[in-house]
FITOR-601391 format. One record per residue (C-alpha): x, y, z; residue in three letters. Coordinates in Angstrom, 2 decimals. Layout:
% FITOR-601391
REC       X       Y       Z  aa
REC       X       Y       Z ALA
...
***
This chain:
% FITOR-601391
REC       X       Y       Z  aa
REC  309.56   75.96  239.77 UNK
REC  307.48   77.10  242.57 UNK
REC  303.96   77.17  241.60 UNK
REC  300.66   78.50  243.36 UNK
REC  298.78   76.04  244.68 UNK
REC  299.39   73.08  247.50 UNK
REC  300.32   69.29  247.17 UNK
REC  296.81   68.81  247.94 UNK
REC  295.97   70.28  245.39 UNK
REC  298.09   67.89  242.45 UNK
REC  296.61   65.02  244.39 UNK
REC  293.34   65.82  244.04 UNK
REC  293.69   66.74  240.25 UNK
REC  295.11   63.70  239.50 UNK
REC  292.43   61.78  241.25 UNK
REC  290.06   63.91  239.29 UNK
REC  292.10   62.55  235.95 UNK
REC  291.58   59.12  237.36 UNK
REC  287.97   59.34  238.11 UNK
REC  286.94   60.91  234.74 UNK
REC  289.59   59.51  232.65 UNK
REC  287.94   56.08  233.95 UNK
REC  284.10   57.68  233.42 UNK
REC  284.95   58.72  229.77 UNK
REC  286.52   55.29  228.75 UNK
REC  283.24   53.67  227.62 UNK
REC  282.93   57.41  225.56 UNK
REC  286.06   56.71  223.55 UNK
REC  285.42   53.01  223.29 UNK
REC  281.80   53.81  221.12 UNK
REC  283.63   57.43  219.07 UNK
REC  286.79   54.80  218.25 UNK
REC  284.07   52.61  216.92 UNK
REC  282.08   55.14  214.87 UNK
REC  284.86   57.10  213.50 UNK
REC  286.30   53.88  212.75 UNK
REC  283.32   52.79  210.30 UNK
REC  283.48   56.09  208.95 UNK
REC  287.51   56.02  208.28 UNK
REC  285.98   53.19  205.84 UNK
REC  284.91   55.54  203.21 UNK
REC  286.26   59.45  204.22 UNK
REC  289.75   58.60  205.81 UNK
REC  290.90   54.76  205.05 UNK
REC  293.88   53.83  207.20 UNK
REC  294.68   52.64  210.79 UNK
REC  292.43   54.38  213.04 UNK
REC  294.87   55.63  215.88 UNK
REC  298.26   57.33  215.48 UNK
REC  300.72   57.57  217.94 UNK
REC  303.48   60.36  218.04 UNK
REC  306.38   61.00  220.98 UNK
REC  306.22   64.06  223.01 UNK
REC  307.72   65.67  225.68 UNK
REC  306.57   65.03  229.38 UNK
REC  306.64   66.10  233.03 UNK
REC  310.45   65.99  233.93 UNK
REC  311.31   65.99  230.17 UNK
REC  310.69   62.61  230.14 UNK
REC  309.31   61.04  226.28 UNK
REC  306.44   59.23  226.19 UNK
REC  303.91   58.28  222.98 UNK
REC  300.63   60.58  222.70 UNK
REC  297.87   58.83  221.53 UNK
REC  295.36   60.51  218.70 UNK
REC  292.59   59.63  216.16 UNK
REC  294.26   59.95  212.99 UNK
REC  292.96   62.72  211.07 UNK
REC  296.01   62.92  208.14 UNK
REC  297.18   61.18  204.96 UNK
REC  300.70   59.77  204.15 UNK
REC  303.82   59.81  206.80 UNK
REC  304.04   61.72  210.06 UNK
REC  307.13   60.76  211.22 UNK
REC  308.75   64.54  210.78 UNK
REC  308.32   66.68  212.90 UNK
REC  306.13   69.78  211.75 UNK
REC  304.04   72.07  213.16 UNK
REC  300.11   71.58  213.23 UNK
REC  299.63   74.70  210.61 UNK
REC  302.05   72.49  208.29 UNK
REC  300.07   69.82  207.93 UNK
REC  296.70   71.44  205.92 UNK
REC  297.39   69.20  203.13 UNK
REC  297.41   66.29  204.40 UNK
REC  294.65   66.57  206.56 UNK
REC  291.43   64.88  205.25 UNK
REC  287.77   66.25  205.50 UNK
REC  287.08   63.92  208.10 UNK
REC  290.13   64.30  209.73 UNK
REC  289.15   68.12  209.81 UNK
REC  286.22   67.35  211.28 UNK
REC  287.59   65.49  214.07 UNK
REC  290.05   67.86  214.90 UNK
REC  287.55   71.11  214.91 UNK
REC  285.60   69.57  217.19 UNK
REC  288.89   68.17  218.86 UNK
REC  287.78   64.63  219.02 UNK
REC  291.08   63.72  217.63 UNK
REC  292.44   64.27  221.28 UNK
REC  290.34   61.84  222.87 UNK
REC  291.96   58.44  222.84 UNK
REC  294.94   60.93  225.35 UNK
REC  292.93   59.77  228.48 UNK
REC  294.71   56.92  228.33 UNK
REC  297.89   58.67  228.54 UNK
REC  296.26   60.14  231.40 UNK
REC  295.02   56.99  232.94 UNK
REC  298.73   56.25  232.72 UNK
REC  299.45   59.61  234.55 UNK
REC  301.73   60.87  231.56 UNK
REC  299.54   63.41  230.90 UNK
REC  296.61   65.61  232.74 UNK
REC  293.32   67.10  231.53 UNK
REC  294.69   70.66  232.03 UNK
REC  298.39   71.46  231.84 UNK
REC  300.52   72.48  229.27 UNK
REC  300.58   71.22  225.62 UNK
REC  303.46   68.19  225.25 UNK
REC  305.72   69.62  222.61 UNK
REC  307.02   66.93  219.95 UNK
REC  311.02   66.44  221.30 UNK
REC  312.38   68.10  218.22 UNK
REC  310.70   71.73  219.18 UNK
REC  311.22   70.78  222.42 UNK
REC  314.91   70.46  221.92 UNK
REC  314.54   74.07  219.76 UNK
REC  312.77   76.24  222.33 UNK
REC  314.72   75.14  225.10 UNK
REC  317.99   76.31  223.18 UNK
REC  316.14   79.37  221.89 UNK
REC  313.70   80.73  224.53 UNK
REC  314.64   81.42  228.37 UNK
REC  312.86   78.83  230.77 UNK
REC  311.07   76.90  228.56 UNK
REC  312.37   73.75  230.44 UNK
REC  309.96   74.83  233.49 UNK
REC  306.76   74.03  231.66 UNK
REC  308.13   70.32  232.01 UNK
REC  308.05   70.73  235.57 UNK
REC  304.08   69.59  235.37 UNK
REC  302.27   67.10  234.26 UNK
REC  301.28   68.10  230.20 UNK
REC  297.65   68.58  229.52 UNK
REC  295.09   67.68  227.23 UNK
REC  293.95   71.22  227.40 UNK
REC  295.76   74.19  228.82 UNK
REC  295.61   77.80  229.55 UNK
REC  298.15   78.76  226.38 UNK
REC  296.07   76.69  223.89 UNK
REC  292.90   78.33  224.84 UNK
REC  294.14   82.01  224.78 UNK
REC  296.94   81.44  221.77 UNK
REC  295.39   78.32  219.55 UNK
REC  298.24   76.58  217.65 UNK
REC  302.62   77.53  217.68 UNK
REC  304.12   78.23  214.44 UNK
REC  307.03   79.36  215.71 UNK
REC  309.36   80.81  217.95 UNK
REC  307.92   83.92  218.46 UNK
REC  304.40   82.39  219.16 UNK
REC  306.26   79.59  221.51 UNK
REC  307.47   81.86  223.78 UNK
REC  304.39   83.90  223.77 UNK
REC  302.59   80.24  224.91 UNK
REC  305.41   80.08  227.30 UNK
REC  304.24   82.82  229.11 UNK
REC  300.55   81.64  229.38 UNK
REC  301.91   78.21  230.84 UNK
REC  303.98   80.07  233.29 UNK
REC  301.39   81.73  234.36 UNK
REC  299.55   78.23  235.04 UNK
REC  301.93   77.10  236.96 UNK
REC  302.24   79.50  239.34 UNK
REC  298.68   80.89  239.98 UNK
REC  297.50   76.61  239.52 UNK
REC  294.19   76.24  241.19 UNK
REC  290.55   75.04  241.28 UNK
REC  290.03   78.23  239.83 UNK
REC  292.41   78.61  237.12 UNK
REC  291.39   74.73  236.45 UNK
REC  287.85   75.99  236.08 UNK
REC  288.69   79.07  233.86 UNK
REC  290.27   76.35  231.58 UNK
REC  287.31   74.44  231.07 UNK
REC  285.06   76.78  230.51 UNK
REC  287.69   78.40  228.10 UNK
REC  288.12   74.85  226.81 UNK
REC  284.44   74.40  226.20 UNK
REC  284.23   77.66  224.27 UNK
REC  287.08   76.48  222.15 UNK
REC  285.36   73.30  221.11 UNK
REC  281.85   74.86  220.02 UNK
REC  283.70   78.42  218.00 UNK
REC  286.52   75.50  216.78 UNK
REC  289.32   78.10  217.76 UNK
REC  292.77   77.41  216.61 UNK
REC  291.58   74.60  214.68 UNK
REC  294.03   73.61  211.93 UNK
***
């Protein structure tokens, strides 16, 4: 898919993922350790949780995430499914989206990026690409920790709300730029403080 910006560009976002993927590791090293003490007595379980999504290229890879939920993940569901077993804590964490942090590693790993489109678990993945018209191009970048569809849209629910996301990540890809990178993180900022789309 032909996209608005310049190779330049995707090399100097990625060394930007590098540089503050590598600047924040000490950050998730000391919130693993705190949220692990507190897992002790509001969420008691392993503290990370690991689930496969859908990549650049359609390629699978593991996400990595705080684990904010009670019992057995292993089906797929979507993130306004799981209310019930999602713990106080594990509320908490997500609000505030802390949950997300431990993904720098996949972007250390360059699976992911800070800003890019959501990584879709492979069974909706598998859905939407039967169901809605070019949803395979939104693989055609590197996923993102944040992106322009979660900040304007909040969580999918379905197919409807999937392809109206599509749209939004579309759009990323072809107007992708310091600016729309910028946009996002200010959007992305807003999200965290107001807790928008927060399950």
């Amino acid at each position: 898919m032909a996209d608005g910006a310049s190779p330049l560009f995707w090399r100097i976002k990625r060394l930007w993922d590098i540089g503050l993927s590598i600047i924040l590791l000490p950050v998730l090293l000391v919130v693993s350790g705190v949220v692990a003490l507190a897992n002790l007595r509001y969420n008691p379980g392993p503290l990370f949780y690991t689930q496969l999504r859908i990549g650049q290229g359609s390629v699978p890879f593991a996400i990595y995430k705080l684990r904010t939920m009670t019992g057995d993940a292993s089906s797929p569901r979507f993130a306004t499914e799981e209310g019930q077993r999602i713990t106080p804590f594990g509320q908490f964490l997500r609000g505030k989206r802390i949950d997300e942090l431990p993904q720098i590693i996949n972007i250390l790993k360059g699976e992911m990026s800070f800003i890019g489109p959501r990584p879709e678990q492979p069974a909706f993945a598998k859905q939407y690409s039967e169901r809605i018209e070019n949803y395979d191009l939104r693989h055609s970048v590197r996923p993102g920790l944040s992106g322009l569809a979660q900040v304007e849209l909040g969580y999918t629910a379905s197919d409807i709300s999937a392809a109206r996301k599509l749209k939004y990540d579309l759009s990323y890809i072809r107007n992708s730029g310091f600016g729309m990178e910028a946009y996002i993180v200010r959007r992305t900022i807003v999200t965290i403080i107001t807790e928008f789309g927060a399950v």
